[in-house]
MDAnalysis code that builds the backbone (N, CA, C; Angstrom):
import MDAnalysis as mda
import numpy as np

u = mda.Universe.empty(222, n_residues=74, atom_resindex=np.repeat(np.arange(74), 3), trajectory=True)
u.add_TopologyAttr("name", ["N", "CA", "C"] * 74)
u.add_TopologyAttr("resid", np.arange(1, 75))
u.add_TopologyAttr("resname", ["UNK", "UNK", "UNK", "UNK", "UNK", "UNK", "UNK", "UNK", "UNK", "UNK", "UNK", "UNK", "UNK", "UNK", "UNK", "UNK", "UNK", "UNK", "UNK", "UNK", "UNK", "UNK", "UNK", "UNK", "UNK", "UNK", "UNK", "UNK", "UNK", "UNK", "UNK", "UNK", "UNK", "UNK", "UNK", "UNK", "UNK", "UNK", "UNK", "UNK", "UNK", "UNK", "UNK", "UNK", "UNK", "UNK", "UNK", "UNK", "UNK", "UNK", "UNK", "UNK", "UNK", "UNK", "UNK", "UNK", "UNK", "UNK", "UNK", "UNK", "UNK", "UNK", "UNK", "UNK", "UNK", "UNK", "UNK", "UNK", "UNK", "UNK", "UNK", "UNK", "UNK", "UNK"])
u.atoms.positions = np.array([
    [49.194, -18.740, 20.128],
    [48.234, -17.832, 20.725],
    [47.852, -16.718, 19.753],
    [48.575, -16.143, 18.904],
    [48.647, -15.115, 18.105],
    [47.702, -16.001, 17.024],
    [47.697, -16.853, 16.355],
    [46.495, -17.568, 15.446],
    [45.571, -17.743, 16.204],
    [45.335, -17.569, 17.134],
    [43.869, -17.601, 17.804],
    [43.041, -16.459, 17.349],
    [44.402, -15.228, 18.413],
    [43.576, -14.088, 18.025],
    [43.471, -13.682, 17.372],
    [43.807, -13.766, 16.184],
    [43.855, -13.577, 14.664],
    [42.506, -14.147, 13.845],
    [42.188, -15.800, 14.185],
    [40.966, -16.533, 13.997],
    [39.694, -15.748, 14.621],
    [39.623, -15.484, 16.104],
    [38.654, -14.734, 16.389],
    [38.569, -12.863, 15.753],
    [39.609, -12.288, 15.937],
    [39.376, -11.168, 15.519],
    [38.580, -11.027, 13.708],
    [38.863, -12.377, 13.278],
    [38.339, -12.272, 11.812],
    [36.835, -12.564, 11.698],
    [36.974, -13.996, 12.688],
    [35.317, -14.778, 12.425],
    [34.189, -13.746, 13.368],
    [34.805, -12.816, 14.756],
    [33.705, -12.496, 15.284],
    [34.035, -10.798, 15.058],
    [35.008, -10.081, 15.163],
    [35.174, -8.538, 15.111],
    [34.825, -8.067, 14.057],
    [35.708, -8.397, 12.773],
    [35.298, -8.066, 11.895],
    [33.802, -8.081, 10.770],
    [33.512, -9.526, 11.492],
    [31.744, -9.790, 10.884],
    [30.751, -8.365, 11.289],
    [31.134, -8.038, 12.737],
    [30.335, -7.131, 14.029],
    [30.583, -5.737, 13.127],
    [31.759, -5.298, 13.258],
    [32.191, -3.932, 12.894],
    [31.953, -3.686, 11.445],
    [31.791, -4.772, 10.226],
    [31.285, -4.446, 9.033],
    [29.727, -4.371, 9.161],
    [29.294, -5.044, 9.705],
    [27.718, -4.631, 9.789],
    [27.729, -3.526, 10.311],
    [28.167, -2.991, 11.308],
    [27.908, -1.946, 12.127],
    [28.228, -0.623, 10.836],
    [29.744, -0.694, 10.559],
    [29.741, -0.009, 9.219],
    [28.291, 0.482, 8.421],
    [28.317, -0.817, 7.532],
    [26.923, -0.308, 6.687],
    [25.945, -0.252, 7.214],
    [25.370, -0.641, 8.466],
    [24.257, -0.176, 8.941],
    [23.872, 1.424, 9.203],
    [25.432, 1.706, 9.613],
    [25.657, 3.625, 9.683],
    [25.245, 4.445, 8.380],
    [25.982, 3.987, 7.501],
    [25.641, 4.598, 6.184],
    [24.558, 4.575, 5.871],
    [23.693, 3.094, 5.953],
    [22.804, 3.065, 5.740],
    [21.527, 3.839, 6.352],
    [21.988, 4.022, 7.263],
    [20.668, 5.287, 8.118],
    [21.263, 6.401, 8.006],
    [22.343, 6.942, 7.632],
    [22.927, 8.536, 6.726],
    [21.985, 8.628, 5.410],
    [21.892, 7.584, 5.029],
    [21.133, 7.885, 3.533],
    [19.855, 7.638, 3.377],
    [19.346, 7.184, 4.562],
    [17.689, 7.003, 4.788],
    [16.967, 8.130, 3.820],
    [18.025, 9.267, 4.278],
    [16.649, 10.749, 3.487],
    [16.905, 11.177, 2.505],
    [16.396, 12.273, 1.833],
    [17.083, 12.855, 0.620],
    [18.162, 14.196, 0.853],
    [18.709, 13.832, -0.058],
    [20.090, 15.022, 0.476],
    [19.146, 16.685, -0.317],
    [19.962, 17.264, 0.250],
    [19.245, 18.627, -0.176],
    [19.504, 19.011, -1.595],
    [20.507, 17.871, -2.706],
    [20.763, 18.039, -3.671],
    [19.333, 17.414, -4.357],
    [18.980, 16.304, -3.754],
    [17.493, 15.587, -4.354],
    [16.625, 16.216, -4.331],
    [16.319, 16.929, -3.148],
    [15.468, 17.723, -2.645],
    [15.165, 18.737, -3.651],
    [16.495, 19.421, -3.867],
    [16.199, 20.570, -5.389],
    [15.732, 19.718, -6.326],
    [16.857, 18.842, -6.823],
    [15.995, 18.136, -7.985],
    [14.533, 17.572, -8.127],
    [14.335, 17.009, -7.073],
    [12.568, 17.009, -7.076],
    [11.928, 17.712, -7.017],
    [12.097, 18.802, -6.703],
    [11.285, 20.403, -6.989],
    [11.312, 20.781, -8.181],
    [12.522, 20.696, -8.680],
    [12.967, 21.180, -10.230],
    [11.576, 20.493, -11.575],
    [11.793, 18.992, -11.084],
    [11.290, 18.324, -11.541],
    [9.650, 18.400, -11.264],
    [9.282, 18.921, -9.946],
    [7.878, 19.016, -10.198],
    [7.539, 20.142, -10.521],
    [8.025, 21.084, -10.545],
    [8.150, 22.125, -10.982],
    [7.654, 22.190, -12.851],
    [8.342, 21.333, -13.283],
    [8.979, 21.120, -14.762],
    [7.174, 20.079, -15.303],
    [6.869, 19.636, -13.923],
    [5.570, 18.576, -14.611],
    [4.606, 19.506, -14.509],
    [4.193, 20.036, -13.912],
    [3.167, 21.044, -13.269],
    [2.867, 22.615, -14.313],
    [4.463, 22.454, -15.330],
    [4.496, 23.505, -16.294],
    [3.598, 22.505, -17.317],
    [3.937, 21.463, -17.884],
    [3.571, 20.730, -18.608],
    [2.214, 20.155, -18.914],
    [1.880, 19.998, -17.644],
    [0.501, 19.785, -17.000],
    [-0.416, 21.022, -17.683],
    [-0.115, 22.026, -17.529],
    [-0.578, 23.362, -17.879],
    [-0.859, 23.608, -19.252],
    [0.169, 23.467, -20.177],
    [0.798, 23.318, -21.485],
    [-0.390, 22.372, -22.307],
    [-0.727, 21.026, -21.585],
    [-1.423, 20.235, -22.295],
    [-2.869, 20.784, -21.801],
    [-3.183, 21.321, -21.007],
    [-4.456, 21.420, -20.549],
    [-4.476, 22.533, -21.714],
    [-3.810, 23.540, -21.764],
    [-3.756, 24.785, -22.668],
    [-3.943, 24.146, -24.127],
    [-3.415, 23.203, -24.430],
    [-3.140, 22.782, -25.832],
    [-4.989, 22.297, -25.989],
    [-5.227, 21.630, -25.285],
    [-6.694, 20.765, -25.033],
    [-7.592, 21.623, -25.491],
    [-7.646, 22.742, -24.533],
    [-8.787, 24.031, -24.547],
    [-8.365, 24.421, -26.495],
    [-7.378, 24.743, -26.965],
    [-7.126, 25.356, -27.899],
    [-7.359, 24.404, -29.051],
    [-7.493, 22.793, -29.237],
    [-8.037, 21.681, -29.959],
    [-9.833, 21.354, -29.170],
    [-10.078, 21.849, -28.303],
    [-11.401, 21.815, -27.962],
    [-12.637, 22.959, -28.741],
    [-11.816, 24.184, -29.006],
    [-12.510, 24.955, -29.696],
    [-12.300, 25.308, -30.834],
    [-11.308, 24.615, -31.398],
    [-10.924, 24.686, -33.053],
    [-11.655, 23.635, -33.483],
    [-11.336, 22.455, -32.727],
    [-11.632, 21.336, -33.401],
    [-12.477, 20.573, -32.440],
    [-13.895, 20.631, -32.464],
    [-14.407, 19.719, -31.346],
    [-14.503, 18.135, -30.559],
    [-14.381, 18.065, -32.351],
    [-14.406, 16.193, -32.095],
    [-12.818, 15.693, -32.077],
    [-11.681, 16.027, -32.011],
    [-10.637, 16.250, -32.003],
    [-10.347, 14.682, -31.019],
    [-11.323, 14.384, -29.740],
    [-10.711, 13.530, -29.261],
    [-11.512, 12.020, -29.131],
    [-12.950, 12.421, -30.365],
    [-13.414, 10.664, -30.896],
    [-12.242, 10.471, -32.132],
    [-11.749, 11.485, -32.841],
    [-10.891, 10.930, -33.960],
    [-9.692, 10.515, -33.484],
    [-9.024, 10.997, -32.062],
    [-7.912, 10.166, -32.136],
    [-7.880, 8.789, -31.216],
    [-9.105, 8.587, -30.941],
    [-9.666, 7.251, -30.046],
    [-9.747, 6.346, -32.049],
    [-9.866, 6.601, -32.657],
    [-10.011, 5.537, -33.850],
    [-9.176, 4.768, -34.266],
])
């Protein structure tokens, strides 16, 4: 009797309760943790400086140098 319940507790409990497991975790981590959350700010933060930087650089090769961007199309 004890190998029975041993056979079922493996083939049907344990199949049930490991899914159930990672299915939990798996909808805990659906979102971003508030550690991502900074980091993706950080990070757009960091593009949006850059963004700026090249537009700045552009204007400053636009009026030094006009043709600046048929010569580097060659």
């Amino acid at each position: 009797m004890m190998e029975v319940f041993g056979i079922l507790l493996l083939v049907i409990v344990a199949p049930v309760w490991i899914s159930f497991h990672y299915l939990t975790k798996w909808r805990e981590q659906k979102g971003l943790s508030a550690d991502d959350e900074h980091m993706l700010e950080d990070l757009w933060r960091s593009a949006k400086r850059m963004e700026d930087r090249i537009l700045s650089l552009e204007a400053i090769l636009d009026a030094e140098q006009p043709n600046w961007r048929k010569e580097d199309d060659k």
